[in-house]
C-alpha positions as CSV (number, residue, x, y, z in Angstrom):
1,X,52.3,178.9,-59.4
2,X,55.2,178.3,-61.9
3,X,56.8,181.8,-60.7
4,X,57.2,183.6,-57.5
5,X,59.5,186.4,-57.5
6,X,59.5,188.8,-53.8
7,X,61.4,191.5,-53.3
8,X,64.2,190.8,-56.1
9,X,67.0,193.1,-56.2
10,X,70.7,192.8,-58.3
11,X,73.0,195.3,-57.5
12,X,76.7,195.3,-59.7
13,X,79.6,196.3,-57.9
14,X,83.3,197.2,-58.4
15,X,85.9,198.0,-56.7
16,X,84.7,202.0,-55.8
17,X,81.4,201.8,-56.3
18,X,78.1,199.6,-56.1
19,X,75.0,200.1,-58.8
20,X,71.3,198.5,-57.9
21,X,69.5,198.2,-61.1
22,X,66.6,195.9,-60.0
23,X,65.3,197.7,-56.4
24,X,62.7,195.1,-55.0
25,X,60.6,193.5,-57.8
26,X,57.8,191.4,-56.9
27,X,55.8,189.0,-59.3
28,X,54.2,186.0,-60.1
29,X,52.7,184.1,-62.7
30,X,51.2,181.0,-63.6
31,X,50.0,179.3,-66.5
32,X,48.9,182.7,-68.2
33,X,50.7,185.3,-70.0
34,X,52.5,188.5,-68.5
35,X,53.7,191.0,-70.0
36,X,56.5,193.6,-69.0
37,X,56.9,196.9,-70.2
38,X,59.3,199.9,-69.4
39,X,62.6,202.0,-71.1
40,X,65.7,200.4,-71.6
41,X,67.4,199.8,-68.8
42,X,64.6,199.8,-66.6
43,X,65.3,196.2,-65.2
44,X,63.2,194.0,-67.2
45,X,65.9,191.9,-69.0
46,X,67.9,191.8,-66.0
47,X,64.6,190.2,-63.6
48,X,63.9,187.7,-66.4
49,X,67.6,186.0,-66.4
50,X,67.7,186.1,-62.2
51,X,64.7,183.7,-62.4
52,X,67.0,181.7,-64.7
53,X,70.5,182.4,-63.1
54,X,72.2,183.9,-66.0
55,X,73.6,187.0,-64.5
56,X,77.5,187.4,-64.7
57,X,79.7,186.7,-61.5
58,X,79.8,190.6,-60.2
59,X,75.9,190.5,-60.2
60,X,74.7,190.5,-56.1
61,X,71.3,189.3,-56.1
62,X,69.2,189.0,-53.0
63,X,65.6,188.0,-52.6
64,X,62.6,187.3,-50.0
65,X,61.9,184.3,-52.5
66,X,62.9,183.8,-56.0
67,X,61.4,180.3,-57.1
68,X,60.2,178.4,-60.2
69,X,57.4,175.6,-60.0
70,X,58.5,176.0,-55.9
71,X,62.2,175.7,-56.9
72,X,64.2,178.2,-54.6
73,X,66.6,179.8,-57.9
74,X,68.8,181.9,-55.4
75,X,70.0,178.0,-53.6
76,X,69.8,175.8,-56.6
77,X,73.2,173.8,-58.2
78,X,74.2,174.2,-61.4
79,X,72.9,170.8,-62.3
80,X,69.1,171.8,-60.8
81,X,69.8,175.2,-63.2
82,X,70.1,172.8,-66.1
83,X,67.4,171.0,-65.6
84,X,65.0,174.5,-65.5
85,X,66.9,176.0,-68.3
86,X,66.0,174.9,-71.5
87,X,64.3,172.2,-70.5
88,X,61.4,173.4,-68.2
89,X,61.8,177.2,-69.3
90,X,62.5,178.7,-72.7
91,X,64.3,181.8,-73.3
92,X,64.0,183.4,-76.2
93,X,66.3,186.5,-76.7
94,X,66.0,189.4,-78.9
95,X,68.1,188.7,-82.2
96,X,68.3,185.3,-84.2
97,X,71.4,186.3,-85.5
98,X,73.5,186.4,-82.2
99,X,72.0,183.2,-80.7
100,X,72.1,180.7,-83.3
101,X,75.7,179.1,-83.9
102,X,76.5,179.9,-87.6
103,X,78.6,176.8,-88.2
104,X,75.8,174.9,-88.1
105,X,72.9,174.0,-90.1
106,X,70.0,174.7,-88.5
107,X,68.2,170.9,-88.3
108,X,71.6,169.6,-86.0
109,X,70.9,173.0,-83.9
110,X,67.3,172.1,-83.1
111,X,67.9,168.3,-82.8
112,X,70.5,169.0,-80.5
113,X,68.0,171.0,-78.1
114,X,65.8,167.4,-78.5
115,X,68.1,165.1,-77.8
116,X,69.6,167.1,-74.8
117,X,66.8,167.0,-72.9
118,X,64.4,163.7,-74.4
119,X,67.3,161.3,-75.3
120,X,67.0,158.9,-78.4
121,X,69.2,158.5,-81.7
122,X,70.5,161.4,-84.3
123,X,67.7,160.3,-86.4
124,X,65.0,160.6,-83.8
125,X,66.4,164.1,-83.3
126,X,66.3,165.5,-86.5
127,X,62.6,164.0,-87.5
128,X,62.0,165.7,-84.5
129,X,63.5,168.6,-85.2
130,X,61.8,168.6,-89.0
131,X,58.6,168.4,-86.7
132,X,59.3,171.2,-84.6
133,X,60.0,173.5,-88.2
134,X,57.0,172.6,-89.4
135,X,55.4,173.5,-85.9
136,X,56.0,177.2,-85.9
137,X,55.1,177.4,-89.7
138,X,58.0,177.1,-91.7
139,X,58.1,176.1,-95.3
140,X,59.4,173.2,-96.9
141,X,61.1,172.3,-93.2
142,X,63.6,169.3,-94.8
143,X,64.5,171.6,-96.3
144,X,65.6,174.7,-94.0
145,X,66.6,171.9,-91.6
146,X,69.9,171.6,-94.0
147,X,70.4,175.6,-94.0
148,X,72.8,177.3,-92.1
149,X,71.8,180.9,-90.0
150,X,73.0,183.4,-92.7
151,X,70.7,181.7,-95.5
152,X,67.4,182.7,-94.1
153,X,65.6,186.0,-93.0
154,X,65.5,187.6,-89.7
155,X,61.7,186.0,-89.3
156,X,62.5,182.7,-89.9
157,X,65.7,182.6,-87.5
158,X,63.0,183.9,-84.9
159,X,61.0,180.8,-85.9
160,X,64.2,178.8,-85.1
161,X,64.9,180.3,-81.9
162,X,61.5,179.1,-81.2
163,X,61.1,175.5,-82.2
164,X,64.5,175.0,-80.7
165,X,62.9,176.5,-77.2
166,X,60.3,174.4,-77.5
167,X,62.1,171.2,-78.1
168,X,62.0,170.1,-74.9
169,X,58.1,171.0,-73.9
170,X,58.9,173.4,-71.2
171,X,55.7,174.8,-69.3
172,X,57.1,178.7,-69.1
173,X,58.2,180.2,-72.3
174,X,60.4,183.8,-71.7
175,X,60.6,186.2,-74.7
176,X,62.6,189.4,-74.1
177,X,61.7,191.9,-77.0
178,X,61.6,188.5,-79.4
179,X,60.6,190.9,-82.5
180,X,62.9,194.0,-82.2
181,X,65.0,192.9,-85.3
182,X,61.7,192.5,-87.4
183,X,59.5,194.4,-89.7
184,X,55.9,195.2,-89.0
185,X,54.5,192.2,-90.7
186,X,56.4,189.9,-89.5
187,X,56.5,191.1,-85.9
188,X,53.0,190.6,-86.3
189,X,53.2,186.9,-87.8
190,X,56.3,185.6,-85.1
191,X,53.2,187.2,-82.3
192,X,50.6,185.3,-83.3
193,X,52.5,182.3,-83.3
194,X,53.4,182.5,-79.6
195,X,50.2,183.4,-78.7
196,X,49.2,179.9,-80.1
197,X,52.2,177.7,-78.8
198,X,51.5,179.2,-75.5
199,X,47.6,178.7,-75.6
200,X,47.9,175.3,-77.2
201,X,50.4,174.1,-74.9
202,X,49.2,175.4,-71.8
203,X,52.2,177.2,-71.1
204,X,53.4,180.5,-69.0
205,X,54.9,183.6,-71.1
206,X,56.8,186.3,-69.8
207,X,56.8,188.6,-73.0
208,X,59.5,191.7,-72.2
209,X,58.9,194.4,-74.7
210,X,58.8,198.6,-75.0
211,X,55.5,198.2,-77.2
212,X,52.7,198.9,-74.9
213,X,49.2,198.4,-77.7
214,X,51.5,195.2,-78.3
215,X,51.7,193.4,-75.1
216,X,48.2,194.6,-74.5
217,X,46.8,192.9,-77.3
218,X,48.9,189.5,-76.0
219,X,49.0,189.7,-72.4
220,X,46.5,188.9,-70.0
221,X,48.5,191.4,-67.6
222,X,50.8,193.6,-67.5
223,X,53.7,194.9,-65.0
224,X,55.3,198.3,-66.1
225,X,59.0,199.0,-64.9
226,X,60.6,202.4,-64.2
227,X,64.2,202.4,-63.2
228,X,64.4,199.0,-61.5
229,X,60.7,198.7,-60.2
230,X,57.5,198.0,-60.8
231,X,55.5,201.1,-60.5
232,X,51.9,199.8,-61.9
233,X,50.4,196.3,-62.5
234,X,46.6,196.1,-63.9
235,X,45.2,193.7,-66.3
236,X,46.3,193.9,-70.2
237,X,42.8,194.9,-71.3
238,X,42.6,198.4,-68.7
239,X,46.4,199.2,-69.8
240,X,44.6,202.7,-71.6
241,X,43.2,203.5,-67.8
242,X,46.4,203.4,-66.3
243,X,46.8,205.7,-63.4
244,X,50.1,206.1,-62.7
245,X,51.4,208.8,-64.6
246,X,54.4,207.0,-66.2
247,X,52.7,204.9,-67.8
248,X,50.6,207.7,-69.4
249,X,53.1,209.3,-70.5
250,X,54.7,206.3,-72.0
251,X,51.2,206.2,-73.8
252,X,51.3,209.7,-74.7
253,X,54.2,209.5,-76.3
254,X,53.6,207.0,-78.7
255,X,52.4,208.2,-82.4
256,X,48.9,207.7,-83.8
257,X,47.4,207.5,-87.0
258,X,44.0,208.0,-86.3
259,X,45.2,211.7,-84.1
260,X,48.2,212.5,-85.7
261,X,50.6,215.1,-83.9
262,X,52.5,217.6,-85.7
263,X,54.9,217.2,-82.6
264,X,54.7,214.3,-79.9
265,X,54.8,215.4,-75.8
266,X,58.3,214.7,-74.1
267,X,57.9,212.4,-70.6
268,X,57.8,214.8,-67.6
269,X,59.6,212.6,-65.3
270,X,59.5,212.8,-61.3
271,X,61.8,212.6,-58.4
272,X,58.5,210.9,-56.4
273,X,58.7,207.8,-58.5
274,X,62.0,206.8,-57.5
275,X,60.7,206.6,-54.1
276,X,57.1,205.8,-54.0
């Protein structure tokens, strides 16, 4: 099992008061792909970096066990961190534009996310990195190798974000809403090119999204969050025969060509699903 999460809970707190966001999350996953759903601020983003120990110093996190690959997160150095982050585990965060360093061209960026964690010469690294380009389908990769981040489109900096996260051949990939900067189309394209990587590589996914028909098209399950928990976890393919009624109404609400709606339904929230 590469992840085991039990119980997970992150509370922030200041001086005069103290605010649980994530309220006793438990997953797992293995070499497969899962999917998690829910509103913003719902906890999803927040469970993802826990598991990699990215969560600012006023964070309190507690867990019955929160390990990777049988690596207990909550007791592990810094150095341990390193050597999951990046290197065994990919994250891949929402916008291109914020993660990749615009002073440099984008070839030294990827080679340095090589050479990090394989070793070898400059040269090694950017052949490698050429390699990697051309892996998740960019054109004439010699090329965007010598461009910096503010010369290509949103779509290919995603493709970036990518081959650099896959640099190192890590065995769980995590994507938190990795195409909410993106048109339709290319949503669509950057998709189907995890879906490969992961399937060809063998790898886990965590995909974190708000698209429902999206995740169930991708995911082999999927774990819905309401307000720091999960509420409902059923396989991708019965996500339309979900019972809990959250998650209909998050399916309710969504438009639809095929039955258009002069006017779509508002969520009917309820106390109950706080504490159920």
């Amino acid at each position: 099992m590469l992840v085991d999460i039990q119980n997970l809970r992150i509370a922030f707190e200041n001086r005069s008061s103290r605010f649980e966001a994530v309220r006793g999350i438990s997953l797992s996953l293995g070499a497969e792909k899962l999917g998690i759903v829910g509103e913003s601020g719902s906890g999803k983003s927040l469970t993802a970096r826990a598991l990699m120990k990215l969560l600012p110093s006023n964070a309190a996190i507690s867990a019955d066990r929160l390990s990777f690959d049988g690596i207990d997160v909550l007791a592990a150095s810094e150095k341990q961190m390193r050597q999951i982050r990046g290197k065994r585990a990919g994250f891949i965060l929402q916008d291109p534009k914020y993660s990749l360093n615009p002073v440099m061209n984008i070839g030294r960026q990827v080679s340095e996310a090589w050479r990090t964690h394989k070793g070898g010469s400059k040269k090694q690294a950017l052949e490698a990195a050429i390699h990697l380009l051309d892996q998740v389908k960019i054109r004439n990769p010699r090329e965007v190798a010598g461009s910096y981040p503010h010369e290509v489109s949103g779509g290919m900096g995603q493709r970036v974000m990518i081959a650099m996260m896959l640099a190192p051949d890590p065995e769980l990939l995590i994507a938190d809403e990795p195409t909410s900067a993106l048109d339709a189309t290319v949503q669509a394209e950057i998709l189907r090119l995890i879906e490969e990587l992961v399937s060809e590589r063998n790898m886990g996914l965590i995909l974190i999204s708000h698209d429902l028909p999206l995740v169930s098209h991708f995911c082999d399950r999927v774990a819905v969050m309401y307000s720091g928990r999960v509420i409902e976890e059923l396989k991708a393919s019965e996500l339309l025969n979900a019972r809990h009624p959250y998650t209909k109404g998050l399916l309710n609400c969504m438009p639809s060509l095929t039955h258009p709606r002069d006017r779509l339904p508002v969520l009917k929230r309820d106390a109950s699903w706080l504490t159920a």
